[in-house]
N, C-alpha and C positions, 0 to 999 in steps of 0.2 A: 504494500500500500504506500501511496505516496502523497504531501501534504501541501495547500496553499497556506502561507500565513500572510494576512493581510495588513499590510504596511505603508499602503502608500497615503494617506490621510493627510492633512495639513495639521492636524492636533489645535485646531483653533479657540479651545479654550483653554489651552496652555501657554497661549500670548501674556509677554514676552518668549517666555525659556524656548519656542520651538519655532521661533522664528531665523534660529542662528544653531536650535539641533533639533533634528526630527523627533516625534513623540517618540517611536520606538527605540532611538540609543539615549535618551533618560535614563538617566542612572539612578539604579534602585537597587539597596543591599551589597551595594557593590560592584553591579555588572549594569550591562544595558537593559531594559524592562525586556526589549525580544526576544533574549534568552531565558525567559520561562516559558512561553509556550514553545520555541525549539527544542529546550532539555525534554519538556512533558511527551513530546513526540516522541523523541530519541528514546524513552525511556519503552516506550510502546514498540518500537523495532521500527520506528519509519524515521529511515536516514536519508530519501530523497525530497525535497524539499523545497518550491517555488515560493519567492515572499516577492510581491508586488510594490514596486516605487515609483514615487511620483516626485513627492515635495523633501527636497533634498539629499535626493537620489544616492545623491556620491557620498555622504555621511554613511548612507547605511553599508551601501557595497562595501565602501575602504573601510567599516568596523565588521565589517561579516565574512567577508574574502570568499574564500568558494565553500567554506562551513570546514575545511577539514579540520581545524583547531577545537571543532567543537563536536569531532566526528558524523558530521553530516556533508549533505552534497548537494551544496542552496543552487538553484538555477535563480536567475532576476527575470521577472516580468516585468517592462518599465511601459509606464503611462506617459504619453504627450497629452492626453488629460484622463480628470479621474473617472476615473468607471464605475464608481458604486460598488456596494458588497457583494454586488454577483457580477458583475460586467467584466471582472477580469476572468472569470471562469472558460469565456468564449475562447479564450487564447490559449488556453492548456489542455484543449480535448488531447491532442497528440500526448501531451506531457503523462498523461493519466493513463492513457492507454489502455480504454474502455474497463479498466479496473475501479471497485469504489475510492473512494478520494476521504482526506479527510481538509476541512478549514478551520482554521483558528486563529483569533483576534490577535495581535500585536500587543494589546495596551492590558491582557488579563493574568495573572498568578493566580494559581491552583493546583493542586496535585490530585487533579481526576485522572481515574486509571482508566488511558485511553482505550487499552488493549481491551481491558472488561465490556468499556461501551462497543468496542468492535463486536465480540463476540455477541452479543444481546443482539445488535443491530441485523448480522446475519441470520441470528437465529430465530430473529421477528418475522424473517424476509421483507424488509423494511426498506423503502426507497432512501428514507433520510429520517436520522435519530438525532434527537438535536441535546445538548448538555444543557440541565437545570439548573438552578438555585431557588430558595424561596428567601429572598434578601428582608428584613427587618423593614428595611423602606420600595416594601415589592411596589408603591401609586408611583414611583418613579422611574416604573420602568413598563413597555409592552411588556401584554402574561401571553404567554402560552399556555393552555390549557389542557389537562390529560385526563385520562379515565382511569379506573383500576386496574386496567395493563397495561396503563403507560401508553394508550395511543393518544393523539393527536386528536381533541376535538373542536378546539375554536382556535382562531390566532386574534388578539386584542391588539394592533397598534397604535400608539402614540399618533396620533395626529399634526403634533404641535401645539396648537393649542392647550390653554390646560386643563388636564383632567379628562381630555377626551380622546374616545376613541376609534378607531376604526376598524369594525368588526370582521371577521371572517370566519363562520358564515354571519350573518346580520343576527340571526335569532338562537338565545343562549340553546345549547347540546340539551337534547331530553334526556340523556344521563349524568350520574353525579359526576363532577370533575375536580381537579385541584390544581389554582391557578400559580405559575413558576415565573421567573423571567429566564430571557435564554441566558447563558453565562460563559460564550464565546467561541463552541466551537461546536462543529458537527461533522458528521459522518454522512456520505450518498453514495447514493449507486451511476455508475455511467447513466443510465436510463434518466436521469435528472435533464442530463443536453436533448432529449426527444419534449420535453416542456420548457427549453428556455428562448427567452427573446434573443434574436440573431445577433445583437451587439448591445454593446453597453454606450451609455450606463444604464444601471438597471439596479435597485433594490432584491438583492437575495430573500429576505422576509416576505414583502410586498407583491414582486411582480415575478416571484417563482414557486416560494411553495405556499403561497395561502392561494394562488390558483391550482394547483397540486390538490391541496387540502379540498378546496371545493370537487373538487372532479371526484373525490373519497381516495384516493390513494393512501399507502401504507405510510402514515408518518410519525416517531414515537418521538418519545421522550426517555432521556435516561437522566435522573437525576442525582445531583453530586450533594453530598453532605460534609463535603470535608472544607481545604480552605478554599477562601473564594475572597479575591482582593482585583481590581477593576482602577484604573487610572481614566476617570470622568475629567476634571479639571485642577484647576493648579490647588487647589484646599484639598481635593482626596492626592494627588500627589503629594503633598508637604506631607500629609497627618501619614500616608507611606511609608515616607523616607524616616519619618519619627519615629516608625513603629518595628520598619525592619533596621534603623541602625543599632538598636540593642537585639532584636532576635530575627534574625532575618531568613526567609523559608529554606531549608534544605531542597538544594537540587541533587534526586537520584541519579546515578551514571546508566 
């Protein structure tokens, strides 16, 4: 299996600090924040690795190099503009190689065992499994909503606006569910590129699988209990770096 990690972002609520270094080589705990979701991969056996660049491209390449220092094998997907969370997908059909794929945020620290969400994902026969959390301040974020096998039954997102949402499907599930946000990374099957839009940009939540979702396709959830830390803006970055410079997460090899 092989992974996108999504990097090419401007980090624009991280104005000043990422105007002169990209969100993802932010340094946290001592390293750049990107190297938590590459180590978490690594640790799952996926050492081949495409991470997408846009806004200060050459930061990330000259701090990542080809990954062998970090035992991986990063290819660069670069944007002349940005493509949204799914729009870079269109560029890596070849890279994937009709095999499922996995994505993961840039900006998130966790230690979900990716390998276990693999195997659930296969054993669902599951087009796309997407990582939970249920955060303390779940109104600030779109839920995803699941059943008691963990499928997929509504997607809430965020509209902008506040407090509001925009549903999929429009009328709550006739079964009980329990609402998560996503928490940065997912699992799909090649068969995802037979429902996607020809080019980006394009919203990965919005304009790929809550039309997925409508159609009923297989979509779950796997949800993580352990840690879960998220780089929003420059105050959850500070309180971060506050919190990982006296205890700062273990990266498995």
């Amino acid at each position: 299996m092989k992974a996108l990690v999504l990097a090419a972002g401007k980090g624009e609520r991280l104005r000043p600090l990422t105007e002169t270094i990209p969100k993802p080589m932010l340094e946290l705990g001592g390293r750049p924040l990107i190297h938590y979701p590459l180590m978490m991969l690594r640790q799952a056996g996926i050492r081949q690795i495409a991470v997408n660049v846009h806004h200060l491209a050459d930061r990330i390449q000259s701090g990542l190099g080809d990954g062998s220092a970090l035992g991986l094998e990063i290819t660069y997907a670069p944007e002349t503009v940005l493509l949204g969370t799914g729009g870079p997908l269109c560029g890596l059909r070849d890279f994937f190689g009709g095999e499922p794929f996995a994505v993961a945020n840039a900006d998130t620290v966790m230690d979900l065992d990716v390998a276990a969400m693999v195997e659930l994902h296969r054993a669902r026969g599951a087009v796309a499994t997407f990582a939970l959390f249920r955060p303390a301040n779940l109104d600030a974020y779109s839920r995803l909503e699941i059943d008691r096998e963990g499928r997929l039954r509504r997607m809430r997102l965020l509209t902008g606006k506040h407090g509001a949402f925009e549903d999929f499907p429009p009328a709550p599930p006739p079964c009980e569910v329990e609402p998560y946000m996503f928490c940065g990374l997912y699992i799909c099957g090649p068969e995802v590129y037979e429902a996607m839009p020809p080019a980006g940009p394009f919203s990965s939540m919005k304009d790929l699988f809550a039309p997925m979702l409508l159609r009923g396709l297989p979509l779950y959830g796997y949800v993580h209990r352990g840690l879960f830390r998220t780089v929003d803006d420059l105050a959850t970055y500070e309180n971060l770096k506050r919190e990982f410079a006296s205890n700062p997460p273990r990266l498995r090899a």
